[in-house]
C-alpha positions in Angstrom: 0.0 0.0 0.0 2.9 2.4 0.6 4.1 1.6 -2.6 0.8 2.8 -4.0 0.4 5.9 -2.1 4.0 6.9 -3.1 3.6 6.3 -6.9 0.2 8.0 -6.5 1.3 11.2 -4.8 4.7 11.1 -7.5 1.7 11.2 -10.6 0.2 14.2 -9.1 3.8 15.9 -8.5 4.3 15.1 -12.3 1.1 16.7 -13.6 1.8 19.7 -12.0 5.3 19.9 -12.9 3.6 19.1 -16.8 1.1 21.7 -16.9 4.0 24.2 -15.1 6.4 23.3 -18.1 3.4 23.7 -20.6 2.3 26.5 -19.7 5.9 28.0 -19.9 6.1 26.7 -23.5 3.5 28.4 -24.5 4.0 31.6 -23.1 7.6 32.1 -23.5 9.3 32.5 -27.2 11.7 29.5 -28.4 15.1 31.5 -26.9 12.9 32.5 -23.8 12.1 28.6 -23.1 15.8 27.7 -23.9 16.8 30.1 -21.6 14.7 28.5 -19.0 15.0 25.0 -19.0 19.1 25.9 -19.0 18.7 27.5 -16.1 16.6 25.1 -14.2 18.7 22.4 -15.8 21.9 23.9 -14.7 20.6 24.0 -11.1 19.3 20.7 -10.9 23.1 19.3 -11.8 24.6 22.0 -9.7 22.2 20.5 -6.7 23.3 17.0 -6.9 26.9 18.6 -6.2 25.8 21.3 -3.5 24.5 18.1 -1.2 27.4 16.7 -1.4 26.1 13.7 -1.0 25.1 14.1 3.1 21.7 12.9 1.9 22.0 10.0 -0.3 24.5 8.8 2.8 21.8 9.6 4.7 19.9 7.0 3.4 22.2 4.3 4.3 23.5 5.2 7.9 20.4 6.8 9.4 18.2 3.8 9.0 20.9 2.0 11.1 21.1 4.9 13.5 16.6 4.7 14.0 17.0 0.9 14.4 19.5 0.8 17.6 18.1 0.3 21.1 20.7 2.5 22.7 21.2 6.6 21.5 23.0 7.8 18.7 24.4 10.3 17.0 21.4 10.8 14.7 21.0 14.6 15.4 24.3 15.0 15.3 24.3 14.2 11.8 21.4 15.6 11.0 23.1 19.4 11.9 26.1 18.0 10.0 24.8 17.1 7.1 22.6 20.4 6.6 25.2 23.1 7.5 27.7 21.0 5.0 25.1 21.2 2.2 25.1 24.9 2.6 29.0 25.0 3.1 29.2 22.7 -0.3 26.4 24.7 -2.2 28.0 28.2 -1.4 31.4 27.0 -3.3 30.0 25.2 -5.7 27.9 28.5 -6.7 30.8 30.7 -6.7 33.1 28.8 -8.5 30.7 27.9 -11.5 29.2 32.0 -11.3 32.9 32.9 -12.2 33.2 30.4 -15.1 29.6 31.5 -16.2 30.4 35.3 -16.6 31.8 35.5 -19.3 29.9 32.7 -21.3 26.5 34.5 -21.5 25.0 37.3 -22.6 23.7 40.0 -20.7 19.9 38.3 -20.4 21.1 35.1 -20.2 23.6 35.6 -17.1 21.3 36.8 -15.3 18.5 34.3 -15.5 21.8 32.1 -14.8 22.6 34.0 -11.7 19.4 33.5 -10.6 19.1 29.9 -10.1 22.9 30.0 -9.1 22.2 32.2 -5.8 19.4 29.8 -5.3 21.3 26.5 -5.1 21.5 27.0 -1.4 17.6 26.4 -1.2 17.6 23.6 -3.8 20.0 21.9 -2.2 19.4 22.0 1.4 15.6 20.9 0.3 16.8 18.3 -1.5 18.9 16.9 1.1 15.9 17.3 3.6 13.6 15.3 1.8 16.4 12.5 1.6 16.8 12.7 6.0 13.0 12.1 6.2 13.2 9.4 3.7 15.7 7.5 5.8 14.0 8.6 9.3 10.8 6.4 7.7 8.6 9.5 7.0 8.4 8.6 3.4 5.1 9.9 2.6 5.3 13.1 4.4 8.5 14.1 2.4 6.7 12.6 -1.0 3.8 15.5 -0.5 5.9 18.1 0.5 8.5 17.3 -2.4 6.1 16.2 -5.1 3.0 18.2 -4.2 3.9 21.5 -1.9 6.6 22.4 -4.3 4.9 22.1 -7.4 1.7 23.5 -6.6 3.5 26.2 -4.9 5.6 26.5 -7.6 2.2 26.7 -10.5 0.3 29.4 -8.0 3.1 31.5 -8.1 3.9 30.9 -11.8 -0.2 31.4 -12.5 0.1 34.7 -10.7 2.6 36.2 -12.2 1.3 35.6 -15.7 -2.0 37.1 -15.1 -0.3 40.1 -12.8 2.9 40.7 -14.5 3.6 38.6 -17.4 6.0 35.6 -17.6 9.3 35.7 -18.2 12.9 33.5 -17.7 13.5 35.3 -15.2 10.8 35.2 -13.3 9.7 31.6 -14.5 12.9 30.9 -12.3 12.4 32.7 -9.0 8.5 31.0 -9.0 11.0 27.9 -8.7 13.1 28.7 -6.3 10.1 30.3 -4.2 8.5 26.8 -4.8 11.7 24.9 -3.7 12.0 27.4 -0.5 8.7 26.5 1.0 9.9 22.9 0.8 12.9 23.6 2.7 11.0 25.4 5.9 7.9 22.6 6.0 10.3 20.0 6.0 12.8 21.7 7.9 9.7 21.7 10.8 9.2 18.0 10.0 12.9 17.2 10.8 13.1 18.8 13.6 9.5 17.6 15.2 11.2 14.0 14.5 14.1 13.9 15.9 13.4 15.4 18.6 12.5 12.0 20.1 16.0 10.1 19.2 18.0 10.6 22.1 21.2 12.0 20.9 25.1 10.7 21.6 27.9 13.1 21.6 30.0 12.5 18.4 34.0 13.7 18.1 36.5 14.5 15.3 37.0 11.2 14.2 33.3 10.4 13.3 32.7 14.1 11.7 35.5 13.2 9.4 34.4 10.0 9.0 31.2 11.4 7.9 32.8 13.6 5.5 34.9 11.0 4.3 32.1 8.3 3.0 29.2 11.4 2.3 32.2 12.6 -0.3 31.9 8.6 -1.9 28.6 9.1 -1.9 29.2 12.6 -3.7 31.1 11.2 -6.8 28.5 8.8 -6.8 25.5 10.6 -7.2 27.1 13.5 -8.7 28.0 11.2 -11.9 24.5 9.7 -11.7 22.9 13.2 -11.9 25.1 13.8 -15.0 24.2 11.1 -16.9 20.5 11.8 -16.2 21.2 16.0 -16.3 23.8 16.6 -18.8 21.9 16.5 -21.8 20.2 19.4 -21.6 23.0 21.2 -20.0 25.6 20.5 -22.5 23.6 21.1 -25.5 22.2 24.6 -23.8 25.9 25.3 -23.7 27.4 24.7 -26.9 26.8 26.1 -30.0 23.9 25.1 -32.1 21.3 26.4 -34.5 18.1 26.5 -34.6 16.0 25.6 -31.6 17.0 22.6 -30.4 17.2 22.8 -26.9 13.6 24.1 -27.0 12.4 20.9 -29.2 14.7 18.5 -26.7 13.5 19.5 -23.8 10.1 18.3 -23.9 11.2 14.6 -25.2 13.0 14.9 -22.2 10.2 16.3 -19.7 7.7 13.4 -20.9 10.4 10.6 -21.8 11.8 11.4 -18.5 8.4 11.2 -16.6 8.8 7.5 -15.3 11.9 8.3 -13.6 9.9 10.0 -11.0 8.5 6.0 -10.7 11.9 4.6 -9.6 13.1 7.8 -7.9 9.7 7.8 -5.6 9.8 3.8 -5.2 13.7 3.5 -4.7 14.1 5.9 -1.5 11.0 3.6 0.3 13.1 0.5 -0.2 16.8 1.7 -0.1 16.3 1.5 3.8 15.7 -1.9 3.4 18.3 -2.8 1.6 20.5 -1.3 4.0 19.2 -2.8 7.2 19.1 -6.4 4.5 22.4 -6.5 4.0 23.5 -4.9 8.1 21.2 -8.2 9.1 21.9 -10.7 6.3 18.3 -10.9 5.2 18.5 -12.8 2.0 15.2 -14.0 1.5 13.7 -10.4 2.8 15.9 -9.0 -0.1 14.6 -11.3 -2.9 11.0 -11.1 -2.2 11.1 -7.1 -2.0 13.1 -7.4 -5.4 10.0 -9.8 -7.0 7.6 -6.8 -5.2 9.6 -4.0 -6.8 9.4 -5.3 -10.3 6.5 -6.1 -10.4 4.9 -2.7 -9.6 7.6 -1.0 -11.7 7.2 -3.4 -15.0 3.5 -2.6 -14.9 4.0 1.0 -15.2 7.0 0.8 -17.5 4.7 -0.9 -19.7 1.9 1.8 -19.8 3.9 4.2 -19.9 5.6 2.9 -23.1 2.6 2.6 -24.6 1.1 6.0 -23.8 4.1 7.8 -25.5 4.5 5.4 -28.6 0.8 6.0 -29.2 -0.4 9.0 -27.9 2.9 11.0 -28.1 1.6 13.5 -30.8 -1.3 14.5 -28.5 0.8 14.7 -25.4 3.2 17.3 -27.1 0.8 19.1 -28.8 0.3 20.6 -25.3 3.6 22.1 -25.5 1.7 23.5 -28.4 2.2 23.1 -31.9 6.0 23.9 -32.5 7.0 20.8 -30.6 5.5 18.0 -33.0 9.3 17.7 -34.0 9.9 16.2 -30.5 8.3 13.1 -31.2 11.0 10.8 -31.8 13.7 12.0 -29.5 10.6 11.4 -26.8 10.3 7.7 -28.1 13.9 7.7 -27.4 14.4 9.3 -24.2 11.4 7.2 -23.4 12.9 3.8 -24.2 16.2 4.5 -22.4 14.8 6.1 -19.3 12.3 2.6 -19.1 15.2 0.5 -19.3 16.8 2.6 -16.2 13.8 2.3 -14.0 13.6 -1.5 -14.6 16.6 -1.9 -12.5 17.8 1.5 -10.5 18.0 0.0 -7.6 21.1 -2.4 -8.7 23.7 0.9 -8.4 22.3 1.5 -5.1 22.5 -2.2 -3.9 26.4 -2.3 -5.4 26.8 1.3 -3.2 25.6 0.0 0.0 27.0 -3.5 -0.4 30.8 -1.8 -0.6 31.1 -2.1 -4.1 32.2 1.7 -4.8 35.2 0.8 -7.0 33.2 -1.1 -9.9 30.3 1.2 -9.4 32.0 4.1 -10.2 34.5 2.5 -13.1 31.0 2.1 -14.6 29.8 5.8 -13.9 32.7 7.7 -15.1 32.7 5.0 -18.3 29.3 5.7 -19.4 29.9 9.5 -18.1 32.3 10.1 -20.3 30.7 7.8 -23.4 27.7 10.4 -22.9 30.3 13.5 -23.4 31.5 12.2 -26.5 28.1 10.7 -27.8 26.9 13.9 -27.4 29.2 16.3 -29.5 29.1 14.0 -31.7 25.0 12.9 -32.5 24.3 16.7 -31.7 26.0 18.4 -34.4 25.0 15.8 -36.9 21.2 14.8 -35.8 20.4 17.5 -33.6 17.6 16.9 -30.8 17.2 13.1 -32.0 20.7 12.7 -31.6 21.1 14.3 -28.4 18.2 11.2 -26.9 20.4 9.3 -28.8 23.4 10.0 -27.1 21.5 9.8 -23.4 19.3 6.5 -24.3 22.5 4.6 -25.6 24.2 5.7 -22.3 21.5 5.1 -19.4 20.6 1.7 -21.2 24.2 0.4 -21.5 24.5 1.7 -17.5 21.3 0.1 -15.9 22.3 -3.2 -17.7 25.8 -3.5 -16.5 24.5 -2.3 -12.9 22.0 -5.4 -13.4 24.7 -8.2 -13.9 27.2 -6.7 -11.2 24.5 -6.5 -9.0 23.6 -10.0 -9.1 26.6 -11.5 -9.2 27.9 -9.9 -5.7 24.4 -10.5 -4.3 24.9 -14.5 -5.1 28.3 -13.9 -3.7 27.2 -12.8 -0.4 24.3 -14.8 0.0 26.7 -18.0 -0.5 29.4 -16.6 2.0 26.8 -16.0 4.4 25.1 -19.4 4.0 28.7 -21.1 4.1 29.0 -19.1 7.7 25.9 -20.3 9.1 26.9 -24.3 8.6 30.3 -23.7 9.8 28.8 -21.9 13.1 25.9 -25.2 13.7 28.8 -27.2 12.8 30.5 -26.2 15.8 28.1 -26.1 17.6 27.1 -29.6 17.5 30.4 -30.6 17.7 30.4 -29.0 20.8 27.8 -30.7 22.4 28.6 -33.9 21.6 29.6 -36.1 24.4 33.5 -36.8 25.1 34.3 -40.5 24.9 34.8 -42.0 28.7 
């Protein structure tokens, strides 16, 4: 049923993050839009580095922390990971506001600037929602992630078009706005939680500690949000004719739509992985596998079907400039299926100590995306750009998929082996001594 709920609250979060993006489209000229959605994509890359990976570490340790009968360090954490993500998101802003400068043009740098003073807030919100994940609060931080902030975020984007008139600018403030009323409601959440973990007094050694494995957890997602963010942020940056960006980026706002599926899914049962594998529940592992894929197959499979047959209507939304995003949406589509079929194998490989093949296969497939890129993007334009990324995110989910496997059948027999050698001695033990 949780399951359920989550998926359900994630379809209303992407409806109203549709009919935002729709309505932008349709108010904003093509350069307007582009300028837009490279703003918003820039931030959403920048993010991933500004939490530094405190939450997604979260994810793994906290669980652990909520489980133990005696007190922890869990609010001690909590304060650390928070000021870090504002520590991390202050640098990362200034050193990418100094490369931006003098890139853009006057109206572009300072729609730029804009969502780059705002990383703070995206960040710390982001990292937020990840703590109340891992403190089992999952559907509280669903409806304040995936139905405050973009209903927030449409109001004020409503308002301003009927007061003041839309524009990049602005579009981008609504956002951040959006994103700051997150932070505070689950800011209160947080701290209403936690204030009934007794808390254990932590020293240098576990702060840097801390810092040591949330930076793992850094390159990790960092190289994940590439893969999935890049796209759009590369293309926006180099030079191209036309509109492309603008005719890419809704492929990429519907083709990317079932990612929300795994994402929403994913942070319920990465806690259980990590208390699986701390406990050596095998079988509890397996059957929430079997559960997993079968909820996500179903809706890979609609949703397949709704873009390869209805995805003229769906982007004639956009309105009637975008018909040319129809097959780089079938493409983004396809790769970003294959993806949610088995997201939770880089995770598993992460918390199971497996960092070194994990990220040999990121910065592979990071770079392959780089170069598969420039190159499908000059010569095919948008259709090569979901080229580049479905080729990529397909090639990654599979070779997640066989690593993952392979170590899980690897532990499972290790820990097996352990269990008869233990009964072994014990019996022996209690067998009688010969007279």
């Amino acid at each position: 049923m949780t399951t359920i709920l989550l998926t359900t609250l994630n379809v209303v979060g992407v409806l109203v993050g549709y009919i935002i993006t729709m309505l932008l489209a349709r108010q904003l000229a093509n350069d307007e839009f582009e300028q837009y959605i490279g703003a918003i994509a820039t931030l959403g890359l920048l993010a991933s580095l500004g939490e530094a990976g405190f939450g997604k570490y979260g994810l793994r340790i906290v669980p652990v922390f909520v489980a133990g009968t005696q007190p922890s360090p869990l609010r001690s954490y909590l304060r650390f990971a928070l000021g870090g993500t504002l520590l991390m998101s202050l640098l990362v802003g200034l050193g990418v506001a100094m490369i931006q400068a003098p890139m853009l043009e006057t109206h572009q740098r300072n729609v730029m600037f804009l969502a780059i003073v705002s990383l703070p807030v995206v960040a710390a919100a982001g990292v937020t929602i990840d703590l109340l994940m891992a403190l089992q609060m999952a559907t509280r931080a669903t409806l304040v992630s995936r139905v405050l902030v973009p209903l927030t975020t449409l109001w004020l984007v409503g308002i301003t078009t009927i007061e003041m008139g839309i524009t990049p600018f602005r579009a981008v403030l609504c956002f951040c706005a959006g994103s700051t009323v997150g932070l505070i409601v689950g800011m209160l959440l947080l701290i209403g939680r936690s204030r009934h973990y007794a808390n254990k007094s932590t020293d240098t050694s576990v702060l840097s500690t801390w810092a040591r494995d949330s930076f793992s957890y850094l390159v990790f997602y960092a190289l994940i949000a590439w893969l999935f963010r890049a796209t759009l942020v590369v293309a926006y940056h180099v030079p191209h004719q036309g509109h492309q960006v603008a005719i890419l980026a809704p492929a990429f706002e519907t083709g990317c739509l079932i990612l929300l599926l795994a994402k929403a899914t994913d942070k319920y049962f990465q806690p259980m992985i990590a208390l699986g594998l701390e406990t050596s529940q095998w079988r509890r592992l397996t059957e929430m596998r079997r559960t997993r894929l079968w909820v996500i197959s179903s809706g890979v499979l609609i949703f397949l079907a709704t873009v390869f047959f209805a995805g003229d209507e769906i982007l004639m939304l956009y309105g009637e400039r975008f018909a040319a995003s129809y097959i780089p949406l079938c493409i983004v589509a396809f790769g970003s299926s294959v993806w949610t079929l088995f997201s939770l194998s880089p995770t598993f490989l992460l918390f199971a100590g497996e960092r070194r093949t994990l990220l040999s296969l990121l910065c592979i497939h990071a770079v392959s995306l780089v170069v598969l890129l420039v190159l499908f993007f000059e010569a095919f334009g948008a259709a090569g750009a979901a080229a580049a990324y479905s080729i990529s995110i397909s090639s990654f989910a599979i070779s997640n998929l066989l690593f993952a496997n392979r170590h899980f059948r690897k532990l499972r027999s290790r820990s097996m082996s352990r269990r008869k050698q233990g009964r072994g001695q014990l019996s022996s033990r209690r067998e009688p001594r010969p007279s």
